[in-house]
Each structure stands twice: as C-alpha cells, then as structure tokens.
C-alpha positions in Angstrom: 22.2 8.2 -4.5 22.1 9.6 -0.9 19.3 8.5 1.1 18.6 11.8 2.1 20.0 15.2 1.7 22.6 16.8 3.7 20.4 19.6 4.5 17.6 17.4 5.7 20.3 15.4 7.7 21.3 18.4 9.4 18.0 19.3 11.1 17.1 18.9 14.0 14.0 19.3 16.5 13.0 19.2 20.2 10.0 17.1 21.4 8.4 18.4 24.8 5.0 17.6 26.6 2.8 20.1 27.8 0.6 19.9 31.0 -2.2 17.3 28.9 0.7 15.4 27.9 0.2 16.4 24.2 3.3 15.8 22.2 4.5 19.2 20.9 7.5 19.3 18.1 9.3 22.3 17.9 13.0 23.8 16.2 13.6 26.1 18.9 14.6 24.6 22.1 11.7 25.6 24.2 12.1 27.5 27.6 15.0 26.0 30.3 12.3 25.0 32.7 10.9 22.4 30.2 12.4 19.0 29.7 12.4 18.5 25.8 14.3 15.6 24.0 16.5 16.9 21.0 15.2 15.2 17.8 17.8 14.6 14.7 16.6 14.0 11.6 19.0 11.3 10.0 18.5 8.5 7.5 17.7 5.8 10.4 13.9 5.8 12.1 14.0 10.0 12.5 11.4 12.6 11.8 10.8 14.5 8.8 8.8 17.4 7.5 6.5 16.5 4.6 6.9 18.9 2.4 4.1 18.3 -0.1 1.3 15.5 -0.8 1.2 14.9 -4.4 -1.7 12.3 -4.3 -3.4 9.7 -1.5 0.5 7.5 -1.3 3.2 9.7 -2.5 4.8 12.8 -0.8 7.6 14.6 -0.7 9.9 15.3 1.6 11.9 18.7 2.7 15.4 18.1 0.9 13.2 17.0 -1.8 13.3 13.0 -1.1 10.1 11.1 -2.9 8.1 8.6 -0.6 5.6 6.3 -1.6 3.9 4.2 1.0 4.6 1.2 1.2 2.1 -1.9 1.0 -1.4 0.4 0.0 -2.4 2.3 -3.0 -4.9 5.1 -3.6 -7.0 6.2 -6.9 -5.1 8.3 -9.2 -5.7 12.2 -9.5 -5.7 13.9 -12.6 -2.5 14.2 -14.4 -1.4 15.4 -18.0 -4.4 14.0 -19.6 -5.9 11.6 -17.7 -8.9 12.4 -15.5 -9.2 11.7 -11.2 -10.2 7.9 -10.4 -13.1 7.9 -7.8 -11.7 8.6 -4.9 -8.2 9.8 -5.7 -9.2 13.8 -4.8 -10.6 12.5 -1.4 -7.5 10.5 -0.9 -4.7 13.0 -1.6 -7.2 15.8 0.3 -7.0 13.3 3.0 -3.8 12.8 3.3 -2.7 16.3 2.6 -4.8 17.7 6.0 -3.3 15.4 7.6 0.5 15.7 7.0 1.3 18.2 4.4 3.9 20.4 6.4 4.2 17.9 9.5 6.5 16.1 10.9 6.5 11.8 10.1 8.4 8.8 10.8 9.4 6.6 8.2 9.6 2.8 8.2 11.7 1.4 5.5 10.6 -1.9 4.0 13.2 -4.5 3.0 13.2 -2.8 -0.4 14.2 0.8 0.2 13.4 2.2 -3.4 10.8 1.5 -6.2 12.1 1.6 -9.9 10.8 5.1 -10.1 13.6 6.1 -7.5 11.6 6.7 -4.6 11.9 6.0 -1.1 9.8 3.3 0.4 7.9 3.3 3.6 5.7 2.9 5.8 4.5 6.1 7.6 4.2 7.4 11.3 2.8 10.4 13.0 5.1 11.3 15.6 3.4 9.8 18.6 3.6 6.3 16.7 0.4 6.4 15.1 0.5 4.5 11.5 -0.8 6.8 8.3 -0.8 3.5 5.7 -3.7 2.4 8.4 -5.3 5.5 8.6 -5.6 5.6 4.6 -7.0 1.7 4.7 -9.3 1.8 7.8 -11.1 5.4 6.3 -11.4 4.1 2.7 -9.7 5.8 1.2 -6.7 2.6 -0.1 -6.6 -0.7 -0.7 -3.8 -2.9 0.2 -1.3 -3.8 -2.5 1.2 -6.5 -2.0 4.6 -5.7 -3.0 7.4 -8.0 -2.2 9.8 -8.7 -0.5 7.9 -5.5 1.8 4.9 -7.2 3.5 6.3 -6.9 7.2 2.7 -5.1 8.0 0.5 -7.1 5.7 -1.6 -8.7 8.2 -2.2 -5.0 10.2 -3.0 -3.5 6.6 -5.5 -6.6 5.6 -7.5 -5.8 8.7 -7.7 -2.1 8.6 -8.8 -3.0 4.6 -11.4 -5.1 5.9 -13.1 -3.2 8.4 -13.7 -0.7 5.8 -14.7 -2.9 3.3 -17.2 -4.8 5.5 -19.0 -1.1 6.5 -18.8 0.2 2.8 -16.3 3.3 3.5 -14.8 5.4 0.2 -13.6 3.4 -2.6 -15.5 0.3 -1.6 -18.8 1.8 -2.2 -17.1 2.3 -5.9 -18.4 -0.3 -8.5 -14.8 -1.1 -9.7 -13.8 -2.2 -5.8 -17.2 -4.5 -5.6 -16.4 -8.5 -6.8 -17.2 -9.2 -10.3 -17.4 -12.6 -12.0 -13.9 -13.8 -13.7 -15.8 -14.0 -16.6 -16.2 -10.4 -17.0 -11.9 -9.6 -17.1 -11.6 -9.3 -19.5 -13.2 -5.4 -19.8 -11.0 -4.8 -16.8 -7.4 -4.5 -18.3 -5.2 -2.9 -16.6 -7.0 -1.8 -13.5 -7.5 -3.5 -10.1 -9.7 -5.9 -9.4 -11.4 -8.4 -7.1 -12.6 -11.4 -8.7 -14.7 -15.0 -8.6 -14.5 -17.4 -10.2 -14.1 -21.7 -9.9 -10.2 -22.6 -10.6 -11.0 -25.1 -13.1 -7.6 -26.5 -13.7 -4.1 -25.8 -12.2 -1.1 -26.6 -14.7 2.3 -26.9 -13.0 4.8 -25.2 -15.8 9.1 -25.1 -15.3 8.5 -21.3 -13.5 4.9 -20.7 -12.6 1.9 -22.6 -11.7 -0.9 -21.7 -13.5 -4.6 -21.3 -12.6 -7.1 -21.7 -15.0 -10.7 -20.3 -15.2 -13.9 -19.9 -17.0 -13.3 -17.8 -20.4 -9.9 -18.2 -20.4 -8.7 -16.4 -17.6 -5.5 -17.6 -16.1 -4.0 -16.6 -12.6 -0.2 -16.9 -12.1 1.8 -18.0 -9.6 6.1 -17.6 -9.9 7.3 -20.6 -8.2 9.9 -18.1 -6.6 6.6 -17.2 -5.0 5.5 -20.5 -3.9 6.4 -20.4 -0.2 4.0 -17.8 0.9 1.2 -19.7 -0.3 2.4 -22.9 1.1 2.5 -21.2 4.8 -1.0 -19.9 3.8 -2.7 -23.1 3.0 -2.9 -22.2 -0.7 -0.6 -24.3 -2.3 -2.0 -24.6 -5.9 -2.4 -28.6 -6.6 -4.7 -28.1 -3.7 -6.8 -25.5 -5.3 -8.4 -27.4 -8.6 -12.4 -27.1 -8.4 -12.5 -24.4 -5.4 -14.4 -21.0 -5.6 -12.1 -18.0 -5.0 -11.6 -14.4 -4.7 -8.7 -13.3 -6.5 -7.1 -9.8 -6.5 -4.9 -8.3 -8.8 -3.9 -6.3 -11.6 -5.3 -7.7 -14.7 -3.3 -7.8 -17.6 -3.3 -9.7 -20.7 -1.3 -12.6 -22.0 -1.9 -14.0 -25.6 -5.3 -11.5 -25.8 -6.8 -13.5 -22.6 -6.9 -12.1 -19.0 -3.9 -12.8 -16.7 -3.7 -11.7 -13.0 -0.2 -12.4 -11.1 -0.7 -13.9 -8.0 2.8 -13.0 -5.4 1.1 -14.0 -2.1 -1.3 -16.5 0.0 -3.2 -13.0 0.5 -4.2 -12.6 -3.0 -6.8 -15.2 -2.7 -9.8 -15.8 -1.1 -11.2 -19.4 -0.8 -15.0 -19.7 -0.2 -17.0 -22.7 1.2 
C-alpha cells in the first residue's frame, strides 16, 4: 500500500508571512516582491489538506488517505444504528471548524497503521501547534494508550488533566467520573476509570494478574512489564494499595477484565 497517493505527493504549496508575521499558506506562488518558502507535500513531515472530519480523531485526507490520531480518542457519533455518545457531535464539530479543508502536519508514531488500514499520527497546524492537545486540553478526548506509539504520552496526560481537574466536556459526563470496581461489571465494553483495593497480585507464565473486590481482575502482559517497572508500578509491589485504573473493560470467564499496557494506566492513592 502507498503511504500516500501520487496525486497528493505531487502538490505542492508556498508559505509567506505577511506584515503581522501571520503564517499564510497558499498554491499560487505569491507576488515576486514576497519571500515565500515552496512547500511539498511528500510522505516525510509535509503538509496536507484535510479533506474531511468524519468524527472528533479520524479524518481524511485529499488523495483519500485515512488518519486517526494517534494516542487520544473521542465519543462516537451516530453511525448505522447506533446513537452519538455524549460528546462525540461536540468533538467532531470541534475538530471539523478547526481543520476540515486546512492544511496539517502529520507526526507518525512508531506504528504507522492501525488494523483498520489507517494512517497513524499525531497532528499539527502548520505553525507547529499540536491538534491531539487541543482535543485533550478543551475536553473534548481522553487519552488512550496505544503501544509501541506513546512518544507524546506525558504532553497528552497533562493536557487530559487540566481538563479534567476544571470539569471541561466529557469529564462533566457520568461515564468519565470514577466509579467503584465493584460496579464493572455494568460497564462492558466501554471506558472507564476505576477504584478499587488490589487485593491480590498472581504472577501467571505471560501476565501478572491483579485481583479486586467482586471478581474484577486487571491484566498486565509481561511483554508489558517494563513500562511499569520505570514507573514505579511493578505489580508484586502493588498487593493492598488503593488505585485508579483505566481501561476498557471487557470480560473474561463472565467477570470484569481491564488490560493494563502501561505505568499510566494506574493511579496509586495514599
């Protein structure tokens, strides 16, 4: 598959400053008397022209290349039958006013493409300024951690806090508030921050395996392990602490099990 399509390849722009110094983007080489930089689009760090937002972290590209961005993810909007999540519309309207038929700079995680075939990446405005923390810092995402891409993790934890802390978009949702780990159970197969007391950690061949109250397990790949080493989570340290975990909750053997990939993914409290 080609990263991206002749005819975007082939494109090319000019970037000039006016008097302000504003940034101006242009495919018509502006007047002789104005020093502009010739801009081609290619494959590497260039600039492309969103051609449409399809929801609050996917777009597409002119040349017809899908994006999704890398490291956050919005509510879902309404597609086939399924209603809009709180706070997808706001999302992809967001996102749309923002870049829908603009020019952006793509990032490329150490992954380049989902199983779904689409590009991954973080994006850009063309004066450098990151979208991904734009999304997190207004509310409207929440940071998902998807290795091996979690070059910008820390940046995106922050901007995710900030609005958090004040209360901004989806965390005035109830789904995005903490609930008990007891209460997983009703949560399958949707995000979710929860608390709960790791009871018991059992070390298996693969996985380590956090136990809580009513049978919820958390599960950590030992492929995984080093991450929460360097973050001071290393699981035979973790027996009889209080945490925040987040996650997808799924189900293993009809009980609640969240997948744990990184230190990030929990939250001890004193």
């Amino acid at each position: 598959m080609l990263l991206l399509t002749e005819e975007l390849r082939a494109e090319s722009y000019y970037r000039w400053q006016d008097e302000r110094g504003v940034a101006h983007y242009t495919g018509e080489r502006p007047p002789a008397e104005i020093s502009a930089e010739k801009l081609i689009l290619n494959s590497g760090h260039g600039l492309y022209r969103v051609a449409k937002v399809f929801d609050g972290d996917t777009v597409r590209l002119e040349g017809g290349e899908r994006v999704r961005l890398i490291g956050i993810n919005t509510p879902e909007v309404a597609h086939r039958n399924r209603p809009t999540d709180p706070g997808g519309d706001a999302a992809s309207d967001y996102l749309r006013k923002l870049i829908e038929g603009e020019l952006v700079r793509l990032e490329y995680g150490a992954e380049r493409r989902d199983k779904y075939g689409r590009l991954l990446a973080h994006l850009f405005t063309p004066e450098g300024e990151n979208i991904n923390v734009l999304l997190l810092s207004g509310g409207y995402a929440h940071v998902v951690i998807k290795l091996p891409n979690v070059r910008l993790l820390q940046k995106y934890f922050a901007a995710e806090r900030g609005a958090r802390e004040a209360g901004l978009g989806i965390w005035g949702f109830p789904q995005f508030k903490v609930h008990k780990i007891e209460e997983a159970a009703g949560f399958r197969n949707t995000f979710r921050r929860l608390q709960g007391v790791i009871r018991r950690v059992e070390e298996k061949r693969s996985a380590w395996l956090l136990h809580f109250d009513s049978g919820v397990k958390a599960l950590i790949r030992k492929e995984h392990l080093a991450s929460f080493i360097r973050g001071g989570r290393h699981p035979n340290r973790l027996s009889g602490k209080r945490v925040i975990i987040r996650g997808w909750v799924h189900s293993s053997r009809g009980k609640p099990l969240i997948r744990l990939r990184h230190a990030k993914s929990i939250e001890t409290i004193d």
